[in-house]
C-alpha positions as a Python dict, from the first residue, in 0.01 Angstrom:
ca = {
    (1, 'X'): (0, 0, 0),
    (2, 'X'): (-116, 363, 51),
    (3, 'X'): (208, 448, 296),
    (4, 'X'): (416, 273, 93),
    (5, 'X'): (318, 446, -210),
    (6, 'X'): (325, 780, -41),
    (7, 'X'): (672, 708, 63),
    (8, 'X'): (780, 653, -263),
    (9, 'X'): (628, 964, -419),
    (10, 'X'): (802, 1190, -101),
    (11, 'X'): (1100, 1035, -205),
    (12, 'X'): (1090, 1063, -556),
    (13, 'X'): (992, 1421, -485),
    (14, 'X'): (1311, 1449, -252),
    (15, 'X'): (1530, 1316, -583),
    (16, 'X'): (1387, 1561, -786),
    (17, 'X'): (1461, 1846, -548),
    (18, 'X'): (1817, 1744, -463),
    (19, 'X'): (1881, 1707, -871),
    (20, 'X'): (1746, 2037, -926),
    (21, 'X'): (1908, 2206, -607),
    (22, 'X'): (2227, 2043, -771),
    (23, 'X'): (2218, 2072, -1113),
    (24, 'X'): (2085, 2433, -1174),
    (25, 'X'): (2255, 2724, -1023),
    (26, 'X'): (2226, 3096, -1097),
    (27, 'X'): (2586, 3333, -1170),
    (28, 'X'): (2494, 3698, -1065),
    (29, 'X'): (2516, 4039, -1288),
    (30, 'X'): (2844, 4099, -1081),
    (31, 'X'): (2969, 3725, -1141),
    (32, 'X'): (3147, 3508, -1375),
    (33, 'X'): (3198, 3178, -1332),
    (34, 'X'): (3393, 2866, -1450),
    (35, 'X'): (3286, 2468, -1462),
    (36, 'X'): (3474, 2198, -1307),
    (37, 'X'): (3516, 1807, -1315),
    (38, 'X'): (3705, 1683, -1078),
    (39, 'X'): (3923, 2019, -1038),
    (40, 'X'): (3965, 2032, -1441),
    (41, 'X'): (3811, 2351, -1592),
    (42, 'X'): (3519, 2201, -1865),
    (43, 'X'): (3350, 2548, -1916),
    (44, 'X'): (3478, 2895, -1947),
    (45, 'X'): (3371, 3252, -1851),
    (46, 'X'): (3014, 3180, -1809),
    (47, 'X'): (2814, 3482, -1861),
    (48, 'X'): (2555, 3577, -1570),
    (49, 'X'): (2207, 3382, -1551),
    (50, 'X'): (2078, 3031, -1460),
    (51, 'X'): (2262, 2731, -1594),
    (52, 'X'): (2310, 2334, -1532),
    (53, 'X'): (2555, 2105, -1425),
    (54, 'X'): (2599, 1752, -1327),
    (55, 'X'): (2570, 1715, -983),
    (56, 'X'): (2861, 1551, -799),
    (57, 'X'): (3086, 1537, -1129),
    (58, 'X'): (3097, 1844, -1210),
    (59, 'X'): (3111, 2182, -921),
    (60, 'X'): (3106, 2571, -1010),
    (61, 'X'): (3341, 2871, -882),
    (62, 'X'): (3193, 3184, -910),
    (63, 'X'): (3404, 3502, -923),
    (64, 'X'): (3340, 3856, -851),
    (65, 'X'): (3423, 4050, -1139),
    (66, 'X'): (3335, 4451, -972),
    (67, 'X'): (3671, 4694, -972),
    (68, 'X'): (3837, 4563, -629),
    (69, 'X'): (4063, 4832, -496),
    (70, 'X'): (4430, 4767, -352),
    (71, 'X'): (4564, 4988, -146),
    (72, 'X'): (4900, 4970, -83),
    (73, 'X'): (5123, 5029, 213),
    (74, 'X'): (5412, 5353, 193),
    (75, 'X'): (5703, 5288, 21),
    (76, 'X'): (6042, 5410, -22),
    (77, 'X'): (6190, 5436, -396),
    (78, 'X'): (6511, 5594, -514),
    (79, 'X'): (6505, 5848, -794),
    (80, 'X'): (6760, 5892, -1074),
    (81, 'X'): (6994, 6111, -866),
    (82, 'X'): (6947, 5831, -562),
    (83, 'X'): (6695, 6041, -335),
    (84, 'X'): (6427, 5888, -148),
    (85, 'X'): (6071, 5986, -148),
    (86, 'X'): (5773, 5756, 24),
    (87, 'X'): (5515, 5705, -170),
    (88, 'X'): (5151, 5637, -123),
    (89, 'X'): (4944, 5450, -372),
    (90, 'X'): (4655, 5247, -465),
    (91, 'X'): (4540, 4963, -765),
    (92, 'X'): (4234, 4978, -904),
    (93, 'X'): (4197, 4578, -1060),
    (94, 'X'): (3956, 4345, -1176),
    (95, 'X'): (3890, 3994, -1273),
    (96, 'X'): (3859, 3922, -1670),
    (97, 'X'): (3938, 3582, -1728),
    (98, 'X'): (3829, 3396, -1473),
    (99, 'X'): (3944, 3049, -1577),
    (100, 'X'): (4360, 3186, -1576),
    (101, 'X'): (4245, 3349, -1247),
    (102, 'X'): (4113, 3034, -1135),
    (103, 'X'): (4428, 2847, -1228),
    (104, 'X'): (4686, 3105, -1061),
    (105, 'X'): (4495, 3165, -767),
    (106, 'X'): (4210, 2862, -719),
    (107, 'X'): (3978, 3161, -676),
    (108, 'X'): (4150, 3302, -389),
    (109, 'X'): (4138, 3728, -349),
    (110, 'X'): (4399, 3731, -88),
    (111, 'X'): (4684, 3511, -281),
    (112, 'X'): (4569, 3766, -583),
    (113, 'X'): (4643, 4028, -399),
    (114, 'X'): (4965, 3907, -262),
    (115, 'X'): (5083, 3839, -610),
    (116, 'X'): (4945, 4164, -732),
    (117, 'X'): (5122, 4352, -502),
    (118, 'X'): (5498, 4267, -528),
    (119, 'X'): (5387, 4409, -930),
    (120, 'X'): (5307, 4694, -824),
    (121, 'X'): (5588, 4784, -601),
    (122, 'X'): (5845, 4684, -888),
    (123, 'X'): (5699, 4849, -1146),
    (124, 'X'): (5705, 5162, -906),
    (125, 'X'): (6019, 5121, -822),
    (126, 'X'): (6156, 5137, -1130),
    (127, 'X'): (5929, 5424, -1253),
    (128, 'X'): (6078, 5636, -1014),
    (129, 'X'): (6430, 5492, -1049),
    (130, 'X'): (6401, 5639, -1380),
    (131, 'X'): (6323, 5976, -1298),
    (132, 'X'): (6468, 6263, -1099),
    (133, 'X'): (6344, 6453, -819),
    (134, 'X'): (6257, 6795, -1003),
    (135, 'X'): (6048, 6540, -1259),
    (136, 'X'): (5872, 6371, -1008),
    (137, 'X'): (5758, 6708, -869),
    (138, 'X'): (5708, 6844, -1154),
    (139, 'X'): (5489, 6576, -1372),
    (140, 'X'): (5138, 6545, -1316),
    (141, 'X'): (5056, 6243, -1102),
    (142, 'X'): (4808, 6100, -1391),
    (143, 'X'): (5099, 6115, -1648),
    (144, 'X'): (5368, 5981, -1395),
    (145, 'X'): (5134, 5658, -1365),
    (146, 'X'): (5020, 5589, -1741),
    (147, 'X'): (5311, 5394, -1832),
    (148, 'X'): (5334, 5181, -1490),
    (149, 'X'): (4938, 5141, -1554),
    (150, 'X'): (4981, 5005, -1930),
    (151, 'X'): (5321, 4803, -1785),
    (152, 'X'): (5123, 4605, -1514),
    (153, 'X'): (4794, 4526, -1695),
    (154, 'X'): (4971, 4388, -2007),
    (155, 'X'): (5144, 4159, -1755),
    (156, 'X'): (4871, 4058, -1537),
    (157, 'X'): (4632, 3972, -1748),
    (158, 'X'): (4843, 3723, -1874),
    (159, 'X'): (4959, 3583, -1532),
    (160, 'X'): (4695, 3621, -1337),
    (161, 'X'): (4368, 3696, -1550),
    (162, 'X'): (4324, 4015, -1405),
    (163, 'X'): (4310, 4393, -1545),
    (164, 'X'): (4494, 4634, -1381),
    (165, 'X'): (4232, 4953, -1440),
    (166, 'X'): (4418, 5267, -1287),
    (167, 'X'): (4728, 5324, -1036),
    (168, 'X'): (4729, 5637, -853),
    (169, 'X'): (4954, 5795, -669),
    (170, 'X'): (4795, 5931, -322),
    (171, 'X'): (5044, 6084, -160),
    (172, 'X'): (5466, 6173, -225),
    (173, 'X'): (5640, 6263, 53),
    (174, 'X'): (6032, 6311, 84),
    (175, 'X'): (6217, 6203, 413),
    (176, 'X'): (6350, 6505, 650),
    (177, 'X'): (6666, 6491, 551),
    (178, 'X'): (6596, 6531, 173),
    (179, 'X'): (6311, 6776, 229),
    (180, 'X'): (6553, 7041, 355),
    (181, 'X'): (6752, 7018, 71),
    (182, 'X'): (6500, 7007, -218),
    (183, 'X'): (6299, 7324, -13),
    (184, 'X'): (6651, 7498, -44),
    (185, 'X'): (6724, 7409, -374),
    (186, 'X'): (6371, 7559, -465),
    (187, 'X'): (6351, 7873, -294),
    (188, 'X'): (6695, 7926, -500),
    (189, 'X'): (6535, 7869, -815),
    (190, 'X'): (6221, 8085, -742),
    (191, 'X'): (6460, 8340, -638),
    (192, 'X'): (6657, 8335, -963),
    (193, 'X'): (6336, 8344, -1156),
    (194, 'X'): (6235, 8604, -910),
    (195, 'X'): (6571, 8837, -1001),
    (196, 'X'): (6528, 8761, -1371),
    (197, 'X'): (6138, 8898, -1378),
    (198, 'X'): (6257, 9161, -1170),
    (199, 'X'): (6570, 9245, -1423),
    (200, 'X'): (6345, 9219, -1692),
    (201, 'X'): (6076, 9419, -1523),
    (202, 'X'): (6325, 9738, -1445),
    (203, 'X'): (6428, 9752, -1804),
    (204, 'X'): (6119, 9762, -1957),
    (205, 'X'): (6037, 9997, -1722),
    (206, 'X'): (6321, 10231, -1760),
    (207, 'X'): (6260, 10179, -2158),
    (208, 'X'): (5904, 10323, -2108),
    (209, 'X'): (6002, 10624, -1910),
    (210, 'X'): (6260, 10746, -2140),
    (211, 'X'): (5973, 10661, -2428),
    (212, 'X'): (5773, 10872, -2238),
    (213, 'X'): (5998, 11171, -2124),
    (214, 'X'): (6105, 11215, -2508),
    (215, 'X'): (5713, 11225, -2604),
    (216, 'X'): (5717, 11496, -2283),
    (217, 'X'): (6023, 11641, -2432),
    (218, 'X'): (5824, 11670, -2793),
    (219, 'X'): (5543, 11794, -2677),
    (220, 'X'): (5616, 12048, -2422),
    (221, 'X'): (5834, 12214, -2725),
    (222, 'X'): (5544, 12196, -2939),
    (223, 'X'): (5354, 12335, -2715),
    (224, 'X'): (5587, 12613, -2648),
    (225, 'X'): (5648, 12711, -2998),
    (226, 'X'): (5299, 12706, -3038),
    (227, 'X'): (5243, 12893, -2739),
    (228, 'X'): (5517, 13168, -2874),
    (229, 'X'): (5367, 13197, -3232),
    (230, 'X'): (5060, 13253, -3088),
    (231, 'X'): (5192, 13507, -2812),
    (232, 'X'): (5341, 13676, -3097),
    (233, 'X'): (5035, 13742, -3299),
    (234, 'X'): (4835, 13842, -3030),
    (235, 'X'): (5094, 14112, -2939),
    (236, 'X'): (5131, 14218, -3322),
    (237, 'X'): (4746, 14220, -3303),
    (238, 'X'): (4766, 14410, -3017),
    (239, 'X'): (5009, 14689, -3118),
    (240, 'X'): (4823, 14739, -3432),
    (241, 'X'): (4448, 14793, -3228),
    (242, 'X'): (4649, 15014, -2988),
    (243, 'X'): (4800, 15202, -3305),
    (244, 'X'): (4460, 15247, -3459),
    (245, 'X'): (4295, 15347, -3134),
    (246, 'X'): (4572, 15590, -3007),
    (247, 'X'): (4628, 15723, -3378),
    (248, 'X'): (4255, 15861, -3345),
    (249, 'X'): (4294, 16105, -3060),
    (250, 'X'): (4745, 16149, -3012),
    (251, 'X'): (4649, 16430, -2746),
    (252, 'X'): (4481, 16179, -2518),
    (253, 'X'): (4737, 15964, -2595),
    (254, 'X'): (4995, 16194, -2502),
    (255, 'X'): (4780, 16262, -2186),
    (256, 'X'): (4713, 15888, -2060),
    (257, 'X'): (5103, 15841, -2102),
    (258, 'X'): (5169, 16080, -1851),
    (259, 'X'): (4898, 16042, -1590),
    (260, 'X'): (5114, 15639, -1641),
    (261, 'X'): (5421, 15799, -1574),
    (262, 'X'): (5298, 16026, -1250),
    (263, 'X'): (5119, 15674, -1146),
    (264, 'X'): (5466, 15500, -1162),
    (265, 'X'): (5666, 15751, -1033),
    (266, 'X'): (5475, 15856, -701),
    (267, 'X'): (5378, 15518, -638),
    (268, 'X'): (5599, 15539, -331),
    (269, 'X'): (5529, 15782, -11),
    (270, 'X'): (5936, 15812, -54),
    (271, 'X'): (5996, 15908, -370),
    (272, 'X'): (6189, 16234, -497),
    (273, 'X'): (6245, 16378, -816),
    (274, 'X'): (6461, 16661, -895),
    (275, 'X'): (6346, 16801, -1197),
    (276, 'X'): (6273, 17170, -1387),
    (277, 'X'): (5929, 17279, -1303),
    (278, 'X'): (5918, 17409, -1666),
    (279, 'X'): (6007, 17045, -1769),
    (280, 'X'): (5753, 16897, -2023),
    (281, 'X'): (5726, 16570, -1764),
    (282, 'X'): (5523, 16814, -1574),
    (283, 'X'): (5328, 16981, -1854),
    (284, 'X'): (4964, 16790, -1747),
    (285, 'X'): (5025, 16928, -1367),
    (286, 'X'): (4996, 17269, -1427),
    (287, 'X'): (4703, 17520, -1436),
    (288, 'X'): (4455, 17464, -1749),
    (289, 'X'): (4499, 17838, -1809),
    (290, 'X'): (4873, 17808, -1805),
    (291, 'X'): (4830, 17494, -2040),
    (292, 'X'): (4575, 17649, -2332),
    (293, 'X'): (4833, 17918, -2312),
    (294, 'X'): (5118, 17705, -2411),
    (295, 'X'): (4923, 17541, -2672),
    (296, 'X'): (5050, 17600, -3011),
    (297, 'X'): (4868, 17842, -3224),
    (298, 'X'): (4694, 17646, -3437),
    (299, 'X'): (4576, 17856, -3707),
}
């Protein structure tokens, strides 16, 4: 009776932990997770924690709802003017309904992915097809991708349950025998632009030299008239201090003129004069006897 009753409360005790191991389970923080009976969905989204089911009726799929990155391989698109460029891009996505994602996928990343994918390379495709080469270039790679961004994740959260967070753009590179062209068609344009700035560089520069030589023009004749009126009053000032001083004594006067005059004119070991010994040139050479004796009488 005791074994027997032992048995029974082991087993019952095996029951109880094969319900429970069956009937509760736990969805992570990372997790969502949908309900099934018999492959029919019977609960949506359910929200991270622990929660019950019936066992054997009734399963669980659990889906990781973390950004998931997909990261494309190269590919060649044609441009509005038909030029290639490769380009090199990545998806950003994530699970946000997970019973549509159940449905289009049965839970599967890698059939997501492959219908993600062919998405992404049309809506690229045309994207580019739309614009030309010197755009491409040109735009900022965030801006290029906003409306191929807002395109896909309208679409695939319909289809597929999924968000479609960010596509960027990695890498756009032009084949060799377009890259030869576009370099030449750009060094032409920098080298307009170049001639242009230089154009408009000369003439403002030749406006600001003759600015400048007609404020040099002004002011060196301002300066010179200045210079003149101011030469000319200090040589009327002049004349009348010499006036004054030589109008005090006229006999020195008369005297410092000559010893001038013998200065200037026997400056030179060479030079002759033929003149009249009595001649009043020499008056200050002869003898001061001879001179107070030629003096005027002067009372």
């Amino acid at each position: 009776m005791i074994n027997n009753r032992s048995l029974l409360i082991v087993g019952g005790l095996a029951a109880a932990a094969w319900l429970a191991s069956n009937s509760l389970f736990v969805v992570d923080e990372t997790e969502r997770a949908v309900k099934l009976r018999f492959g029919e969905v019977v609960e949506e989204n359910i929200s991270p924690g622990l929660h019950f089911k019936v066992p054997i009726t009734q399963t669980v799929r659990k889906f990781d709802t973390r950004v998931l990155t997909l990261d494309t391989d190269p590919s060649r698109y044609l441009t509005l003017e038909q030029k290639a460029v490769i380009v090199d891009s990545f998806v950003m996505w994530q699970v946000v309904n997970p019973t549509r994602y159940y449905e289009a996928t049965s839970g599967d990343e890698m059939m997501a992915i492959r219908l993600i994918q062919p998405r992404v390379d049309e809506s690229l495709r045309n994207e580019f097809g739309r614009l030309d080469l010197q755009q491409i270039i040109a735009e900022r790679r965030d801006d290029l991708m906003t409306g191929p961004t807002q395109e896909l994740d309208q679409l695939l959260r319909d289809e597929l349950g999924v968000a479609i967070l960010d596509v960027r753009v990695k890498r756009i590179d032009l084949p060799d025998d377009v890259s030869a062209a576009v370099y030449d068609r750009m060094r032409s344009e920098r080298e307009r632009e170049a001639r242009e700035w230089r154009a408009q560089g000369q003439e403002e520069a030749e406006r600001i030299r003759a600015n400048a030589d007609r404020r040099r023009q002004v002011l060196l004749a301002q300066a010179t008239e200045r210079a003149e009126t101011l030469r000319g009053e200090g040589d009327a000032e002049a004349a009348e201090i010499f006036s004054e001083a030589y109008g005090k004594d006229q006999e020195f006067y008369r005297f410092w003129r000559s010893l001038n005059a013998y200065r200037d004119s026997f400056s030179e070991g060479q030079d002759m004069l033929v003149l009249d010994p009595s001649s009043e040139f020499f008056r200050y050479l002869k003898s001061p006897e001879r001179h107070d004796q030629e003096q005027p009488d002067q009372g």
